[in-house]
N, C-alpha and C positions, 0 to 999 in steps of 0.2 A: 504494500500500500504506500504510495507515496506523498507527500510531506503536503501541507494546505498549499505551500507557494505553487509548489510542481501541479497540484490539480489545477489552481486558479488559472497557470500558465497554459493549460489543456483547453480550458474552456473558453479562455482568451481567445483561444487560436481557431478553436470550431466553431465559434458564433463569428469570426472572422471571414474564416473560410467559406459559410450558408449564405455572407452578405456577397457574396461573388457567385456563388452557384444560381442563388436567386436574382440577380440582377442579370446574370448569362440568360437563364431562363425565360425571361422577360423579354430580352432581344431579341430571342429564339421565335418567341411565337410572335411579336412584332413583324419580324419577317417573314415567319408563316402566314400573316394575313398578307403583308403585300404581295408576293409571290403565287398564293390564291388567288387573288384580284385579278393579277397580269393574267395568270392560267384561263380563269374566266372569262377576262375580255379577250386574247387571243383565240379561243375556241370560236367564236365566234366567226371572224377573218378563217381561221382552218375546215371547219364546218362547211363552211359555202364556197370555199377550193374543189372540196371535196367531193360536195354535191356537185358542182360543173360536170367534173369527171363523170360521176356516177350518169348524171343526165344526157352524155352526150355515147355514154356505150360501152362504158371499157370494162376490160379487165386486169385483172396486175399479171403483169409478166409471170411463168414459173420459174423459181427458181431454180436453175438445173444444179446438181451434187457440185460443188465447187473445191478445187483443187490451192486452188488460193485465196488466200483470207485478211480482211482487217478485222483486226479485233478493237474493238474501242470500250475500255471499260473506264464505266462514270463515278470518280470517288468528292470525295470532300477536298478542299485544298486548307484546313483543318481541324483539328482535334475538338474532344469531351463529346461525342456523338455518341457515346455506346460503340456496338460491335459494327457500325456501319461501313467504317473503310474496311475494317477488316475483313468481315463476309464478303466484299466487293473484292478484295484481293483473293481469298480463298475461292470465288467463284471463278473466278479467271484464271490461276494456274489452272484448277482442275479442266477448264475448258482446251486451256493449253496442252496440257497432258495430251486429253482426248485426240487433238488435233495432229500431234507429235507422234503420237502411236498410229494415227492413220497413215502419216506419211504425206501431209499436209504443210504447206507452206502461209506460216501465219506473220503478218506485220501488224504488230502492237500501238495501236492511238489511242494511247491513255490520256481522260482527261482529268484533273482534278492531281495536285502536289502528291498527295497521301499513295494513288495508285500508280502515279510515276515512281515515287522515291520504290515501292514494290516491285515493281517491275524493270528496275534498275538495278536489282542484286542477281536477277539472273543471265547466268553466262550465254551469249553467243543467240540471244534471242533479239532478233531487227525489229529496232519501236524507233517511232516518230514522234519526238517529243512536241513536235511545232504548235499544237494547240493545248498542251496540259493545261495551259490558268483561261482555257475558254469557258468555265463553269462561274467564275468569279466575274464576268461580266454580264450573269443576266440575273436581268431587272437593271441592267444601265444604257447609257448611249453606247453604239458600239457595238452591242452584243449580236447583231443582224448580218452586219458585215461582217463579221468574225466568221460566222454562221455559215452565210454566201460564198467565202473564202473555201471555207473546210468542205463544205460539199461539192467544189468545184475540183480540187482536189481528188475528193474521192473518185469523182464519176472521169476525170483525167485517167486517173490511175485504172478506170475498169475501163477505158477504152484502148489504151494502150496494153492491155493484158496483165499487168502487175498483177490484179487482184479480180477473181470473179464474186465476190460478195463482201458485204459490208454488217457487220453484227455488233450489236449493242449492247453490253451487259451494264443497267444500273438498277438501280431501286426505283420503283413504284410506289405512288404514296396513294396507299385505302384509307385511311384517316391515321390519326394523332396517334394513335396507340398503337396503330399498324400499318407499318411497310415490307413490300416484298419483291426479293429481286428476280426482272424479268429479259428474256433476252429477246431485243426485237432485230430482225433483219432488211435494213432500208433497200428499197428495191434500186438499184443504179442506171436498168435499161428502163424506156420509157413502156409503158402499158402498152398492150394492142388493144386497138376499135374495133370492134366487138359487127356486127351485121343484126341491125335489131330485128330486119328482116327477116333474116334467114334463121333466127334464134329467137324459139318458141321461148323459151324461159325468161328472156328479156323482156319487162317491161318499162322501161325508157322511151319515153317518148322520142320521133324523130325532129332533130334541129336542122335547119339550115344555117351553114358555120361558112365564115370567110376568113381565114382561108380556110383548108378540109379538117374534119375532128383529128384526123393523125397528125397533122403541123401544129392545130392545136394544144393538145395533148403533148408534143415535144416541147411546145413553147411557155406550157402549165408544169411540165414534170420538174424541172428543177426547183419551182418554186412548192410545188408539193413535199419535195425534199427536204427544203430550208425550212419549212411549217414542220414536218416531223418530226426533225432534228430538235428546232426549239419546242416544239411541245416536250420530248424527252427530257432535255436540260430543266425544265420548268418543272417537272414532276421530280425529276431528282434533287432538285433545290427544295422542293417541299418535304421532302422524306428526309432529307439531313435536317434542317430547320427543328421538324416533327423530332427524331429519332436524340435531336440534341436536348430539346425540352425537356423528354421523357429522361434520359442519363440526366440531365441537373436536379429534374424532380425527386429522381432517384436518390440521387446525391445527399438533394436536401433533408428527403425522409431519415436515411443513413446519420446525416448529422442531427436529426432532435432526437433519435436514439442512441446517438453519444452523448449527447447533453443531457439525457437522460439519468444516464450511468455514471456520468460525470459529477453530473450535481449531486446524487443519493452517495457515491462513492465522497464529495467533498463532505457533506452532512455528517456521513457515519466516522467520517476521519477528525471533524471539529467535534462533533460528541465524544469521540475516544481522547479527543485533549482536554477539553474541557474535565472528564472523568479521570483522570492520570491527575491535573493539575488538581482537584477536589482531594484525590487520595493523598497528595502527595499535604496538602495542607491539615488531613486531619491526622497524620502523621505527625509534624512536626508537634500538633497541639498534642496529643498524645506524651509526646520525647518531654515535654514541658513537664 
C-alpha cells in the first residue's frame, strides 16, 4: 500500500489524464457530425450520377480473374482509435499472403501514415506511397483534386497493363458502436450499354443522348470513379472518428474505475494513519 502523497500523486494524474480523453472525445464526435453532413450532402451529387447510368442502360463491366493488382488499404494517419489501424493492417497482409500464394503481382497504395508506416516493414513488396496523407484532406479544399489525381493514375496504370484491378480495403461505418471492414473493387474499364431492346429484363426507359450512351458513359465513368472513391474516404473518416470516441469512452470508463480504487484505497490508507497515530498517543498516555 502506498504512502497518502504517492496515492494523491495517482489520482492527480488520472483525473489529468480523463480531462484529455474527454476532450479527445468530444473532437471525435464533433467531426463525426461534420463528416456525416458532407457524407449526406455528397450522396446526393453521387445518387443522381448514378441514376444517369442506371437510366441510360448499362451494366458494370465483369470483372475478369486478374493477374495484377493495386491494393489500396485505408488506415488513420493517427492514433487512440482502438484496434482500427490495426485490423486494417492485419486485413491486408492476410490479403497479401492470399495474393502471394496465388502467384499474383500486387502494388500496394496505402492511404493513411499508420498503414504506410505497416507496410513499410515489409521486404521486397512494390507500394506507392504518393497519396498516403490523401485521407487527411477530406472535409477540406483540395481533397477532389487529390481524388481526380489518384484515379487518373489508377485507370493510366490499367491501361497500360500495370494492373488489371483496383481493391479497397477500409472500414465501413454502421453506426457509433459499429464499424466493419469491407473490400470494394473500383471498376477501371468503363460499363457497357446494355440494348434495352433486345433485353427483356431491362426496364430503363429509352433516351435520346448526344453524343451516343457509350461516349456518354466514357465521358461519366471517370467521374463515377472520383464519387466512389470519395464516398469510401468519407465513410472511412467516419469509422475512425466513430471507432476513436468509443476507445476514449472506453478510456474514460477505465479511468472512474481507477478513481475509484484510488480514492477507497487513499480512504482506507488515511484511516490506517489516523489509527497508528491514535494508538500510538494512547501509548505514550499509558508510559505516563
Amino acid at each position: 500500500m502506498g504512502s497518502l502523497k504517492e496515492i494523491k500523486a495517482r489520482i492527480a494524474s488520472v483525473h489529468s489524464t480523463q480531462k484529455t480523453t474527454s476532450a479527445m472525445r468530444m473532437v471525435a464526435s464533433a467531426k463525426l457530425r461534420r463528416i456525416q453532413t458532407l457524407t449526406q450532402n455528397f450522396q446526393r451529387y453521387s445518387s443522381a450520377l448514378r441514376s444517369i447510368t442506371d437510366q441510360l442502360g448499362t451494366t458494370n463491366s465483369e470483372q475478369l480473374a486478374a493477374d495484377s493488382i493495386a491494393l489500396i488499404p485505408i488506415s488513420s494517419s493517427s492514433g487512440l482509435c482502438g484496434a482500427f489501424n490495426s485490423n486494417i493492417a492485419k486485413a491486408t497482409i492476410t490479403q497479401l499472403e492470399t495474393y502471394n500464394k496465388e502467384g499474383k503481382k500486387v502494388m500496394v497504395m496505402p492511404i493513411g501514415k499508420k498503414i504506410t508506416k505497416e507496410i513499410g516493414k515489409l521486404k521486397d513488396q512494390p507500394t506507392d506511397t504518393t497519396y498516403s496523407t490523401m485521407n487527411e484532406l477530406v472535409g477540406k479544399d483540395g481533397v477532389y483534386s487529390e481524388i481526380q489525381s489518384f484515379i487518373a493514375l489508377l485507370q493510366q496504370m490499367y491501361r497500360e497493363g500495370k494492373i488489371q484491378k483496383a481493391e479497397i480495403i477500409y472500414y465501413h461505418f454502421i453506426s457509433t458502436g459499429k464499424q466493419a471492414i469491407e473490400t470494394k473493387v473500383l471498376p477501371l474499364n468503363p460499363p457497357t450499354i446494355v440494348n434495352s431492346k433486345d433485353t427483356e429484363s431491362l426496364n430503363s426507359k429509352d433516351f435520346i443522348t448526344e453524343p451516343s450512351p457509350q461516349e456518354l458513359i466514357n465521358i461519366l465513368h471517370p467521374r463515377m470513379l472520383n464519387a466512389e472513391m470519395y464516398s469510401i474516404l468519407l465513410d472511412a473518416a467516419s469509422s475512425e472518428h466513430a471507432a476513436r470516441m468509443m476507445a476514449m469512452q472506453t478510456a474514460d470508463d477505465n479511468a472512474n474505475e481507477l478513481l475509484q480504487e484510488l480514492t477507497l484505497q487513499y480512504n482506507k490508507t488515511r484511516q490506517q494513519s489516523i489509527t497508528n497515530e491514535l494508538i500510538d498517543m494512547m501509548g505514550g498516555k499509558v508510559n505516563n
